[in-house]
C-alpha positions in Angstrom: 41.8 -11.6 16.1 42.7 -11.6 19.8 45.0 -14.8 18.9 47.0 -12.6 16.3 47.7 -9.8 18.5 48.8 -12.2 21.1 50.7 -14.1 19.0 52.2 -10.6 17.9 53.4 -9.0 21.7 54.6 -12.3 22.3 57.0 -12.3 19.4 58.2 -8.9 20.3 59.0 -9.4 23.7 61.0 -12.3 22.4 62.7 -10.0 20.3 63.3 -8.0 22.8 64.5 -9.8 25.4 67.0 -11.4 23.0 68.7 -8.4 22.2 68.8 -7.8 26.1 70.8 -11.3 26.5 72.7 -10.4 23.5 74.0 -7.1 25.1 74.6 -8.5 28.5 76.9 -11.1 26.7 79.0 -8.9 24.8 79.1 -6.8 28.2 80.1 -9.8 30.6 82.5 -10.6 27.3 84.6 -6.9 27.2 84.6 -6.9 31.4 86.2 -10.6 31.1 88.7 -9.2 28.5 89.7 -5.9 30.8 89.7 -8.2 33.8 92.5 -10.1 32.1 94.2 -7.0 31.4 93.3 -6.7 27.6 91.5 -3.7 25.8 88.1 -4.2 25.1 87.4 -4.8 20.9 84.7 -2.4 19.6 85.2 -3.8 16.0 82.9 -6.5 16.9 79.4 -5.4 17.2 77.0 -6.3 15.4 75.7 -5.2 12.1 72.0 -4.9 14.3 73.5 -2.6 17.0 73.9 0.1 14.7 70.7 0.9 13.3 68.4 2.3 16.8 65.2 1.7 15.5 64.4 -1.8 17.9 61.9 -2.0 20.1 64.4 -2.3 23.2 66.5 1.3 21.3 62.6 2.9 21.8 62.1 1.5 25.1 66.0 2.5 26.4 65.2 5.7 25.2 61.7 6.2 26.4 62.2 4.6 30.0 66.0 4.6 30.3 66.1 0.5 29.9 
């Protein structure tokens, strides 16, 4: 039992904290592109990033993440 719901937090902060690198990429990726004097492209995000129902969408709104 205790295994299961360590087994479980550890798979959500995985989660988690790969949709944290994921948005920290396509950040460092648009400030490249405007640092070389290009406009930022907003038609590629992710199918994911639209739907705020993650646990890092609760936790950005609940803490300000």
């Amino acid at each position: 039992m205790v295994q299961d719901i360590l087994n479980t937090i550890h798979i959500l902060k995985n989660t988690a904290f790969g949709r944290c690198r994921q948005r920290i990429e396509e950040a460092a990726r648009k400030a490249r592109e405007v640092r070389e004097g290009g406009q930022p492209k907003d038609d590629t995000r992710s199918e994911s990033c639209e739907t705020p129902c993650g646990v890092t969408s609760i936790m950005k709104r609940k803490h300000g993440l």
